[in-house]
C-alpha positions in Angstrom: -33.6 -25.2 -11.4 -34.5 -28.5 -8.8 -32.4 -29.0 -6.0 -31.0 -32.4 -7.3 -29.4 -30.4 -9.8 -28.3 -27.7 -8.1 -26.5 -30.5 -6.0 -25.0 -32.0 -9.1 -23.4 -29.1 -10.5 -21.7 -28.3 -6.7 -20.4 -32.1 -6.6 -18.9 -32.1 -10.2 -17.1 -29.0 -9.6 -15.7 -30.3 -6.1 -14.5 -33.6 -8.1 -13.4 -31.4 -10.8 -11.3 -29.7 -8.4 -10.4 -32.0 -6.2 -9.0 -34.1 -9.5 -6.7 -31.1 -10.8 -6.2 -31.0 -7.2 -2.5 -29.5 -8.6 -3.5 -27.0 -10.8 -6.3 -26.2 -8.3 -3.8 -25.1 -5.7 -1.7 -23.4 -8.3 -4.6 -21.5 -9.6 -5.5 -20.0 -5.6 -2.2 -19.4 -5.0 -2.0 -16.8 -8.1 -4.9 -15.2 -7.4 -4.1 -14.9 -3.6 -0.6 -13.0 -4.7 -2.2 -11.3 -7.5 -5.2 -9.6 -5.0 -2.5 -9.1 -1.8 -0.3 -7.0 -4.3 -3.3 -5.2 -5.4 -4.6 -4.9 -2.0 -1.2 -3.6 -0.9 -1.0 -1.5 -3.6 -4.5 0.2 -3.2 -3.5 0.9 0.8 -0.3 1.8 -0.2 -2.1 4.5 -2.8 -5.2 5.5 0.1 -2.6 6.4 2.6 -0.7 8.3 0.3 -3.4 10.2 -0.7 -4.8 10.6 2.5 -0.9 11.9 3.4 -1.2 14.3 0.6 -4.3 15.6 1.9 -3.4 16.0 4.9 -0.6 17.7 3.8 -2.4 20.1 1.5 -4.9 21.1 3.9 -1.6 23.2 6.0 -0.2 24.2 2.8 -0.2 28.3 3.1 2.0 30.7 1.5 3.7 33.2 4.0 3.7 36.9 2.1 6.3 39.2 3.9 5.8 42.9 4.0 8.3 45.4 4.0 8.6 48.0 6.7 6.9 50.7 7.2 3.9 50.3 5.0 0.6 52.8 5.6 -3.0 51.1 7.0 -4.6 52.9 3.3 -1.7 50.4 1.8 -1.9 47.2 3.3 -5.8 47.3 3.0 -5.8 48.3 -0.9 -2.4 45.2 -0.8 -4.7 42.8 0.8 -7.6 43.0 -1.7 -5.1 43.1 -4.3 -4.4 39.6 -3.2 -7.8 38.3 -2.7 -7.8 38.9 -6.7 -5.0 36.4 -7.4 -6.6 33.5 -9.2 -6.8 30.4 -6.8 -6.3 32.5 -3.5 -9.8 31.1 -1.1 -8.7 33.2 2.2 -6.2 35.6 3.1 -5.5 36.5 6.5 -3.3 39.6 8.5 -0.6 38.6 10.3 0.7 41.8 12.8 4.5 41.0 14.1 3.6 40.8 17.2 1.5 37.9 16.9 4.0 36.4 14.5 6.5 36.7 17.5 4.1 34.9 20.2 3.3 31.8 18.0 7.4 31.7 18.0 7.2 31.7 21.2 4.8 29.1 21.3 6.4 26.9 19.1 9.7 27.1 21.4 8.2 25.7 24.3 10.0 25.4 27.4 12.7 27.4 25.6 10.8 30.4 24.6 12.7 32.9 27.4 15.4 32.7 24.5 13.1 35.1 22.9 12.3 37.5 25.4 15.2 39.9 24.2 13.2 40.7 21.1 9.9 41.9 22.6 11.7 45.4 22.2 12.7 45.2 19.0 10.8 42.8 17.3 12.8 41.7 14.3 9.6 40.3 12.4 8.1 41.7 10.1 3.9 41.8 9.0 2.4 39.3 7.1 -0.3 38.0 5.4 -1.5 34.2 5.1 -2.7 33.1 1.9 -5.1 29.8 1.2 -5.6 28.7 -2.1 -7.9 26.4 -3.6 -6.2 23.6 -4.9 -2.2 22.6 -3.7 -1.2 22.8 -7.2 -2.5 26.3 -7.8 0.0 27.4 -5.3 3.3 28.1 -7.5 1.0 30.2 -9.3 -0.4 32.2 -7.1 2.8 32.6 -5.1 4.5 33.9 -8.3 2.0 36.3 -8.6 2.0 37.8 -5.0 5.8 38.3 -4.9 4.9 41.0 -8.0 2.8 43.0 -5.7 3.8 46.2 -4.5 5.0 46.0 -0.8 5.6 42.7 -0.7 9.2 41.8 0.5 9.1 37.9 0.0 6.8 35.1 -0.6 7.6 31.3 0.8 5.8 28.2 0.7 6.1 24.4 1.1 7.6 24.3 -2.5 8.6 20.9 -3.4 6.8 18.9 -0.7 3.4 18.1 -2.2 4.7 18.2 -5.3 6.2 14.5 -4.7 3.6 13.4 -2.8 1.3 14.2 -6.1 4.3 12.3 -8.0 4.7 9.7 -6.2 0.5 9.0 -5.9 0.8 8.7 -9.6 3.8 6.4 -10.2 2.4 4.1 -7.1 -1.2 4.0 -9.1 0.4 2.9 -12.6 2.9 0.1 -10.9 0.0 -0.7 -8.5 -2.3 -1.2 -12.2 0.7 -2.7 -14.0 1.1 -5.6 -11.1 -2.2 -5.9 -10.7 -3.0 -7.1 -14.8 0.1 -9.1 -15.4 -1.0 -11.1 -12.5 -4.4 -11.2 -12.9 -4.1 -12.1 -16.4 -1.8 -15.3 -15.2 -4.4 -16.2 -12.8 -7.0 -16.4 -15.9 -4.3 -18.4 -17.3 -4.2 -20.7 -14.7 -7.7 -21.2 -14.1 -8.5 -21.5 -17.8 -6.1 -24.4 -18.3 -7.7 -26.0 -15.0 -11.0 -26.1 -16.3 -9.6 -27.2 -19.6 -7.9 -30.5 -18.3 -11.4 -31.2 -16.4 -13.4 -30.5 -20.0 -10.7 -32.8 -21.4 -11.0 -35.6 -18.7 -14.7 -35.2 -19.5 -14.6 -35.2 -22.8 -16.6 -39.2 -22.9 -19.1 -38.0 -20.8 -19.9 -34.6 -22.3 -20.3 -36.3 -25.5 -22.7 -38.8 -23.9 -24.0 -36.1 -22.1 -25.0 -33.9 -25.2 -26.5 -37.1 -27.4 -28.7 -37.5 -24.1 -30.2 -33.9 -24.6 -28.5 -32.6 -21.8 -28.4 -28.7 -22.3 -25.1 -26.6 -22.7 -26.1 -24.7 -19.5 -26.0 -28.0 -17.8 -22.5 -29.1 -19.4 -21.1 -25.4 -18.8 -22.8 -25.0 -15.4 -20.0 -27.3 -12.7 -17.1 -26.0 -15.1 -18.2 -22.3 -14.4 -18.8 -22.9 -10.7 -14.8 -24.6 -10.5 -13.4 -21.9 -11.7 -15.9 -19.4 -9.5 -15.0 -21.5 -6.3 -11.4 -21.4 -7.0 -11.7 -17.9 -7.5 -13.5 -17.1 -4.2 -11.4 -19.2 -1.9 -8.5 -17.0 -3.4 -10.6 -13.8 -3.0 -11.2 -15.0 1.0 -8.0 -15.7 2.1 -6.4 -12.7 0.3 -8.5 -10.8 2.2 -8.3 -12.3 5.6 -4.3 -11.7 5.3 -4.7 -8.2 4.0 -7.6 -7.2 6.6 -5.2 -8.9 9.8 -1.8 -7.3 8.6 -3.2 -4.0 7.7 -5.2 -3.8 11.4 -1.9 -5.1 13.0 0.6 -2.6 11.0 -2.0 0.4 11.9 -1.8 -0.2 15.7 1.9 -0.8 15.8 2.1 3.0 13.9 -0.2 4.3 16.2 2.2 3.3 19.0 4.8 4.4 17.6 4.7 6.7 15.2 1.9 8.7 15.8 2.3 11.8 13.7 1.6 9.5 10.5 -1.7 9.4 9.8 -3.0 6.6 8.2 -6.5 5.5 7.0 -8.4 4.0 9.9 -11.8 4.4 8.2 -14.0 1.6 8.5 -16.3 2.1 5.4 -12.8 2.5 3.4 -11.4 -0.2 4.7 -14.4 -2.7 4.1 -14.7 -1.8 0.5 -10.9 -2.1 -0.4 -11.6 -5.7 1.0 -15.2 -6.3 -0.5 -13.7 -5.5 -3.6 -10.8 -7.8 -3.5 -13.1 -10.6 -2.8 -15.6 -9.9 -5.5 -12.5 -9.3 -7.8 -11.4 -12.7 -6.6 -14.7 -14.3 -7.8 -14.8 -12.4 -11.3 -11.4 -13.6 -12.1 -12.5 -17.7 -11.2 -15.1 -16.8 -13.6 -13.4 -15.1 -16.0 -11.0 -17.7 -16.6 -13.7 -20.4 -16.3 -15.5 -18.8 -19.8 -12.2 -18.2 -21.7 -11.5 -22.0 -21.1 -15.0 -22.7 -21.9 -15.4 -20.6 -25.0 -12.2 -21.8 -26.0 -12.1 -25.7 -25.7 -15.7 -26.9 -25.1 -18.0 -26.5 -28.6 -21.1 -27.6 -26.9 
């Protein structure tokens, strides 16, 4: 391909565009709100996740022993426990440890606590892991059946909506994300249809000149891919600025969320916006082409 031609294709599709100039603008605009919902979306799902996570990772269940129990017994309880399918660690919990990190957890205040150094009130405990968050029901079920044990607890209820709402954010997000995606091929497709049908003299003298379809196809295909890219771009630049700016103002002030602040992540929720962008402008560029040109 010379460079005269490569120039030719780039200067039809800027007239093409510039001639729709209507339809043009129409076209960017739905792909720019098509790829910031999805954009939103995916964050929205990441952080989430990354919530989830976070939240799965200090997800223990507490198993409470009853009084009294023999050394032989809590030793022959605690690998009766390590047996449990989906339990990864299990660790001892005397009540006089139990009573210092309620100390600690008090604070300033923990001299409201000092009364019960005599008679410490707590009782032993063992800390269970497990494998997976969702095994935990299970497995908690399980232990509270074991000899010894006086009651079992654990964040019930918590992760479970965090899973939930992951998976009702995804299908919305994916729902959103082809109705308007699929109206942006729309748009595109009847852009590059009215510049086929402006055209159509000049095609026609075009083809009875030996021109090539890759050469009548070629500035139609690289409208719709510009269109598509500029969308892509500025999709991106708004969802790159307002997700920074949103991530430093929760940093300030509220700090105990943790959101996702990686890099890599970040860069290929936007890459992939962009290069969605540009298969979209191309999509809708052959459907319109296919369709309406019979070269």
């Amino acid at each position: 391909m010379s460079l005269n031609t490569l120039r030719y294709y780039f200067r039809e599709a800027a007239t093409s565009i510039v001639r729709n100039s209507w339809l043009s603008i129409a076209s960017v605009g739905t792909i720019i709100i098509s790829l910031l919902i999805l954009g939103g979306s995916l964050l929205l799902v990441l952080n989430v996740r990354h919530i989830t996570s976070t939240v799965e990772s200090s997800l223990e269940i507490t198993v409470f022993l009853a009084d009294g129990l023999e050394q032989e017994h809590l030793d022959r309880l605690e690998e009766e426990i390590k047996f449990v399918p989906g339990v990864a660690r299990v660790q001892f919990v005397t009540k006089e440890q139990a009573l210092e990190e309620l100390k600690e957890s008090f604070g300033e205040r923990a001299d409201v606590l000092s009364g019960l150094e005599e008679d410490n009130p707590l009782p032993n405990s063992y800390r269970v892991k497990t494998r997976e968050a969702r095994m935990v029901p299970d497995a908690a079920q399980q232990l509270a059946e074991l000899d010894g044990v006086e009651q079992v607890r654990y964040g019930q209820g918590v992760v479970e909506k965090l899973l939930a709402l992951t998976h009702w954010v995804r299908i919305w997000g994916t729902v959103l994300l082809v109705v308007l995606g699929a109206a942006a091929v729309f748009l595109i497709a009847t852009t590059i249809r009215m510049s086929v049908f402006a055209r159509r003299r000049e095609i026609g003298i075009m083809k009875m000149l030996g021109a090539t379809n890759l050469f009548v196809r070629m500035p139609f295909m690289l409208e719709g891919m510009i269109i598509g890219l500029v969308g892509g771009l500025v999709a991106v630049l708004i969802i790159n600025f307002g997700y920074l700016s949103l991530l430093n103002k929760v940093i300030i002030t509220l700090p105990f969320i943790q959101l996702v602040d990686d890099p890599v992540t970040l860069y290929r929720v936007l890459g992939g916006m962009l290069g969605l962008g540009f298969g979209i402008g191309a999509a809708g560029s052959a459907i319109s082409l296919h369709r309406f040109l019979r070269v």
